[in-house]
N, C-alpha and C positions, 0 to 999 in steps of 0.2 A: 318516367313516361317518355316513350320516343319523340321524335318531332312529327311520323306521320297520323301518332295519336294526336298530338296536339293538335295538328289541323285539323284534323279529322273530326275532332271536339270543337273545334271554332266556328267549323261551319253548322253544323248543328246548332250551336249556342245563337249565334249569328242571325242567322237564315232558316224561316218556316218553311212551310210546303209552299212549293211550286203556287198553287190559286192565291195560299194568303199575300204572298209576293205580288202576285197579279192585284188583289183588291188594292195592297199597300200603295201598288204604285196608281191606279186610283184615284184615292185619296190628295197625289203628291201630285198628280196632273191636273186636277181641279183644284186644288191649292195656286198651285202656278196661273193654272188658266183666268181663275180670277185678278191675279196681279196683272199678267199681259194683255187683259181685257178690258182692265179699269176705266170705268168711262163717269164724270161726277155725275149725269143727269140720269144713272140709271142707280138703284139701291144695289145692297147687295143680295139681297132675296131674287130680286127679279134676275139679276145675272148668272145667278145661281141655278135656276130654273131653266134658262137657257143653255147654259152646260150641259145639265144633264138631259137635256134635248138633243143637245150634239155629242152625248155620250149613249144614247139611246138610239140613234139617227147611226150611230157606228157600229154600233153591235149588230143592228138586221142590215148593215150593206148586203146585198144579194150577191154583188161579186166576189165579198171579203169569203160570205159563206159557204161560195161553190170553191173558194181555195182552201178554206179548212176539210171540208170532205176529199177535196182532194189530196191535202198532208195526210188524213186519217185514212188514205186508201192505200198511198204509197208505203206507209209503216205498216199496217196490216198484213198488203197482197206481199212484201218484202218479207215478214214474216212466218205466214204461211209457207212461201216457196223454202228460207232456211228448215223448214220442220220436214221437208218433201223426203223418200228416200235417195234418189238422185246425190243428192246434197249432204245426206247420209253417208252413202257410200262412199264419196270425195274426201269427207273427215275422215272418215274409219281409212281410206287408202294413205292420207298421208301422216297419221296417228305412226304410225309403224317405224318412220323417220325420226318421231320428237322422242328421240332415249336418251338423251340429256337438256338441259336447260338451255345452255346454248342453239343448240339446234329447233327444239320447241318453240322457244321463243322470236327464231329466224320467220321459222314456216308460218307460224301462227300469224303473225302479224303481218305478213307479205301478202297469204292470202285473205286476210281479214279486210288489209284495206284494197284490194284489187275488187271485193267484193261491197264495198264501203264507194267506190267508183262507180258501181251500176246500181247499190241503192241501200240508203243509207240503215231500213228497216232490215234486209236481208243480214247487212253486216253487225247490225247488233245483234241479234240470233246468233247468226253463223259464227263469230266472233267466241261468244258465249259459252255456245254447244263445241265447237271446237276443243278449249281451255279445259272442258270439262272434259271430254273422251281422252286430253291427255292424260289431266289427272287421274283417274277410272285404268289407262290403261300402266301408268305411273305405279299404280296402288296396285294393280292386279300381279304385275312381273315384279314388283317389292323395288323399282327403279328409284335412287334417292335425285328429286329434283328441287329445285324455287318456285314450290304453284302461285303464288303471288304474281311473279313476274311474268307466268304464263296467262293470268289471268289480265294483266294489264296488257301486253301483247295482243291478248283479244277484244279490249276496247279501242284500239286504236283506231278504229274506224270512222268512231264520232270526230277523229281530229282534220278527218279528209272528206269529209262524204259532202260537205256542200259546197266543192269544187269539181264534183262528180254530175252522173246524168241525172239526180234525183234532188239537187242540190235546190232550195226554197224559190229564192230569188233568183237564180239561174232560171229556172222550168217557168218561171212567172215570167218573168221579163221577156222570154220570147215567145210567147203567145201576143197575137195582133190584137193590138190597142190600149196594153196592160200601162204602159207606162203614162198614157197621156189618161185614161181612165184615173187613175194613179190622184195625179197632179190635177185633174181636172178644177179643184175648188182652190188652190196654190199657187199657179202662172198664170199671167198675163194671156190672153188667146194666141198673141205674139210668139210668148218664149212657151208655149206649148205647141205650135205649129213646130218650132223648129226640135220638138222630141220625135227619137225615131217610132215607128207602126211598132217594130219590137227586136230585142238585140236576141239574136237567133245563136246556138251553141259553139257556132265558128268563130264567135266573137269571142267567146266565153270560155266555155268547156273545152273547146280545141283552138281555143289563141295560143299562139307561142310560147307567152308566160305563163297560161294555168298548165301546160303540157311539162314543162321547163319545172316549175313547182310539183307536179306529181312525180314526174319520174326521179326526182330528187329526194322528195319524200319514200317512195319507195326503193332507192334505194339507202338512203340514209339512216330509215328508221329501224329494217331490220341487219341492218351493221350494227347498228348502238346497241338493240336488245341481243344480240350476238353477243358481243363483248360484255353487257350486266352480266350476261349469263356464266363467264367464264371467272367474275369473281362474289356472283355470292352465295349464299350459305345453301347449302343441298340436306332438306331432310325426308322422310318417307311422307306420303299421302292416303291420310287414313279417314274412313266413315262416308264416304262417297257415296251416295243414293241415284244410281241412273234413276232419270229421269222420261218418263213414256208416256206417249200420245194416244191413252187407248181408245184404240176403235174396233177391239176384239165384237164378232158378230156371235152372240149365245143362241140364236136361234136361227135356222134356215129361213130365210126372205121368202114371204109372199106379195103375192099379185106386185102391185106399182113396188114396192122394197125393193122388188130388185134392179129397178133402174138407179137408185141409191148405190147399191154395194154393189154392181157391174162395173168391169176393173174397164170396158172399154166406154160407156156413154160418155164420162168425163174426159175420159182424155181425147176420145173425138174432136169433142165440141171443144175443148183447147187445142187442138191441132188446128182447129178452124182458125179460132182466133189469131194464135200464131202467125197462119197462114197470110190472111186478110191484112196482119201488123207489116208483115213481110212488103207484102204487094203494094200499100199504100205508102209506105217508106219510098220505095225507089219508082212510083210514080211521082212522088212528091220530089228525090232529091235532085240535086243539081250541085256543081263542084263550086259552087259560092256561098253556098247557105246550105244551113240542115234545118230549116224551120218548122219542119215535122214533128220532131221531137219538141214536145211540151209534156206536161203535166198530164193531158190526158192522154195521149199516144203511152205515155209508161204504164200509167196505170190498165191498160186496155191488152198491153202487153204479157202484164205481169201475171195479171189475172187468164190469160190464155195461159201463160209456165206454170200459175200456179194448180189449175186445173190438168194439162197434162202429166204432170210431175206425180202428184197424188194417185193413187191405187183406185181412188175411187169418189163419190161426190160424199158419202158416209168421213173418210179420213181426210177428205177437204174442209167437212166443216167442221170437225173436231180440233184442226187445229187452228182455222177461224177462230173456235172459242178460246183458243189460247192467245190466239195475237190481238184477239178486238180491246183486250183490258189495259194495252200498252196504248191505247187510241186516248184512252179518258180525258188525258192532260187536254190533249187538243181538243177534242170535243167542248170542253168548260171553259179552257181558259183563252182560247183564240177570240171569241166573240170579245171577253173581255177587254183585248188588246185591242182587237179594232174599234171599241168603244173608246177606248186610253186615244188612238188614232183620230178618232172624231172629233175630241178636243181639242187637243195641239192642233189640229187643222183647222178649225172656227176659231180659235181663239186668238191665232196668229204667234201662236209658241215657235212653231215648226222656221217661220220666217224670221225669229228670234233666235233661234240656236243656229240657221245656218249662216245667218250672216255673221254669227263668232263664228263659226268655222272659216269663213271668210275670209274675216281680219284675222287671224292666227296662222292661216293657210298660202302656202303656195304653190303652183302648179306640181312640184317635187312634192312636198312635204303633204299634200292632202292623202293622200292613200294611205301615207303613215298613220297619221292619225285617225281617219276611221280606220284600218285595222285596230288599233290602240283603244280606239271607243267602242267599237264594235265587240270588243273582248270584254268592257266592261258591262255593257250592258245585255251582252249575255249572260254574265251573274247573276242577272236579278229576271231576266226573260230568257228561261233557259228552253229559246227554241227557235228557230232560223223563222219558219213561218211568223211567225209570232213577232218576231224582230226587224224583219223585215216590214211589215204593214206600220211599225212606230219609227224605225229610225228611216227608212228606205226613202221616203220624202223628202228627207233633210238631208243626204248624199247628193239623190238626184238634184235639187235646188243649188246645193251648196257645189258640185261639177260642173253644172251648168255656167254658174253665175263664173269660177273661176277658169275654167276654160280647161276642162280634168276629161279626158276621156271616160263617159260609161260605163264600158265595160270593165275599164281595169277601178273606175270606183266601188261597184257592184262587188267585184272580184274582190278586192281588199276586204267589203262589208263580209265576205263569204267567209273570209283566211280567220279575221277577226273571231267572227261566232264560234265557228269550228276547234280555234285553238283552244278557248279557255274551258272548255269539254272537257279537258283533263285535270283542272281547276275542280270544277264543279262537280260533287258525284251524282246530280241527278240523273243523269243518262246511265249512268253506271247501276243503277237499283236493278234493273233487268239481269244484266250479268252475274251483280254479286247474288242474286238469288239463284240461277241456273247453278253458278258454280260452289257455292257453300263458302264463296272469302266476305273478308269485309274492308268495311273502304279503306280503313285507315293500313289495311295489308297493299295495297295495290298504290295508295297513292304517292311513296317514295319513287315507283315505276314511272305513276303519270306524269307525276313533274316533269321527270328525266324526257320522256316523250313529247309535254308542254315544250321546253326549252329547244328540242331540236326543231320543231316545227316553229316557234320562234324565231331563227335563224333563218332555214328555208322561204319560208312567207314572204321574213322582211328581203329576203335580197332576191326573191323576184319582183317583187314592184319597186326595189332600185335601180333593178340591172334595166327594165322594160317601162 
């Protein structure tokens, strides 16, 4: 048995699904919560019942919930627009280039995470459907390639996207008020005055070192899958199943029908939107800040591309019904996590772990380790939103208290989540099913891809 079976079998063996994960952990935060709560004049029934008041008190946050709709809009409307023909025709133009592995595996992944930059839902599609038109066009000319490593080339996106514009904690943090909303039950009124309104994308997304980190990453990443390409094994790609979006119309539309399958209502009304995204941008920008850009300016965006893009409001929501199922996770299990959040926050967890971050930490050394932690506890919360609303408290407390810049904390929490992506095959279940691999094909790739992004991450928040 290889070693990428082996892991492959471990984490299987290891690790449930994604929600049982979420219950486990749980379980393991009201275990805890009860120890850092211990009080003798209270029983433990009664404190128990208060937990899960502050585990109940977390899951309806109203703020937490308008950020999960908004994860579940950004993967969605990202989605949809990969399924567009626009985006079609972009694959199928540079399909024509990938006749060997080497080259495949350049293109694939350069465009994958350029497209993993503007949003993270699009790049896992696009990514996907990509790997697969080579494969399809691989099998059709009898070309002998590595679809494995074409297939990991097209996940590479999960290793970049939340240093991107669609990135969890990036798009939260700079919307006004989030941070100190955030903390509000955690600081002092004091050391919550002195948090900013919100760290906007100039901070973040276009600081020196996340700019410094991507263009490093891409070019790094597809050099490396270049050179995989040049030594390993080439065979044919056989039983390949295009896969289609149908929204064939069997009968001629009456009356209202045909404002459904009219190839211009939709794209109208997305040119509008376009439009208005346009207009409000550079009313808004200014050469100090992009504060415009949040969570909901993309989403309002996207859904304008995604509607012009589409042929029609008929092939819009056909492929709605393909990307809403990639939504579920977050749908169940984000409440969950901000429920897990509501503890650690009453119970005084949160002020527990960051003060070992503290004492273990110094102004150098903190960013190391939340990337370091950040990676780990992505394994078990395999999801930026999600991770952010449990560890995100204990960064910002734990920067604060040692005098860490924000944004490059944030920024680390980002590198973190994102790297061990390639670790973890949940993000990957979407792909391996587009493209017919399985994980344990692909993940001798992702390592390889793990490790450089390893490299790059850490030595931007040495160098800055």
């Amino acid at each position: 048995m290889s070693f990428s079976e082996k892991y492959s079998r471990l984490f299987s063996y290891l690790l449930p699904s994604p929600f049982s994960i979420a219950l486990l952990l749980v379980i393991i935060t009201f275990i805890l919560g009860l120890v850092f709560s211990y009080q003798d004049d209270i029983s433990v029934l009664d404190q128990s019942v208060k937990l899960f008041s502050y585990f109940e008190k977390g899951i309806w946050n109203q703020g937490l919930l308008v950020f999960a709709l908004q994860m579940m809009l950004i993967l969605v409307l990202g989605h949809i627009l990969a399924l567009s023909k626009p985006f079609g025709y972009l694959i199928q133009f540079f399909v024509k280039y990938c006749n060997t592995t080497s080259k495949a595996a350049a293109i694939v992944s350069s465009l994958t995470i350029l497209m993993a930059f503007f949003n993270w839902g699009l790049a896992l599609v696009f990514g996907a459907i990509f790997a697969r038109k080579v494969g399809e066009a691989a099998e059709k000319n009898g070309t002998l390639i590595n679809y494995p490593v074409i297939g990991a080339a097209g996940y590479v996106g999960l290793m970049v996207w939340h240093g991107g514009v669609s990135g969890s904690s990036l798009t939260k943090v700079s919307e006004m008020g989030h941070l100190k909303a955030l903390m509000n039950d955690l600081l002092t009124p004091s050391a919550i005055d002195l948090l900013p309104e919100n760290i906007n994308f100039s901070e973040t997304v276009l600081s020196p070192m996340n700019i410094f980190a991507s263009v490093a990453i891409l070019l790094a990443i597809p050099i490396g899958m270049y050179l995989v390409g040049k030594f390993v094994k080439e065979e044919k790609v056989k039983n390949l199943i295009i896969p289609q979006c149908d929204v064939s119309i069997e009968n001629e539309s009456k009356g209202a029908e045909k404002i459904d399958q009219s190839k211009w209502f939709g794209r109208l009304i997305g040119l509008v939107f376009i439009l208005y995204s346009v207009y409000s941008g550079i009313q808004s920008y200014n050469l100090e800040s992009i504060s415009f850009i949040n969570l909901n300016y993309i989403n309002f965006f996207l859904l304008g591309l995604g509607l012009a893009f589409h042929q029609s409001i008929v092939e819009f929501l056909s492929a709605l019904d393909e990307g809403i199922s990639g939504a579920a996770g977050i749908l169940i299990q984000f409440p969950i996590y901000f429920g897990i959040m509501g503890i650690m926050n009453s119970s005084g967890m949160i002020h527990a772990l960051s003060d070992f971050f503290v004492s273990i930490s110094t102004e150098n050394t903190f960013p190391i380790f939340t990337l370091i932690s950040a990676g780990i506890v992505n394994l078990f919360v395999p999801s930026g939103g999600g991770q952010w609303a449990v560890q995100g408290p204990i960064i910002i407390q734990s920067a604060q208290e040692i005098g860490v810049s924000l944004p490059k904390s944030i920024l680390a929490l980002a590198y973190g989540d994102q790297l061990t992506n390639m670790l973890q095959p949940f993000w990957a279940l979407p792909l391996l099913a587009v493209t017919k691999l399985k994980a344990q094909q692909i993940l001798p790739y992702t390592l390889l891809l793990f490790l450089i992004g390893v490299a790059v991450y850490t030595m931007a928040l040495l160098i800055f």
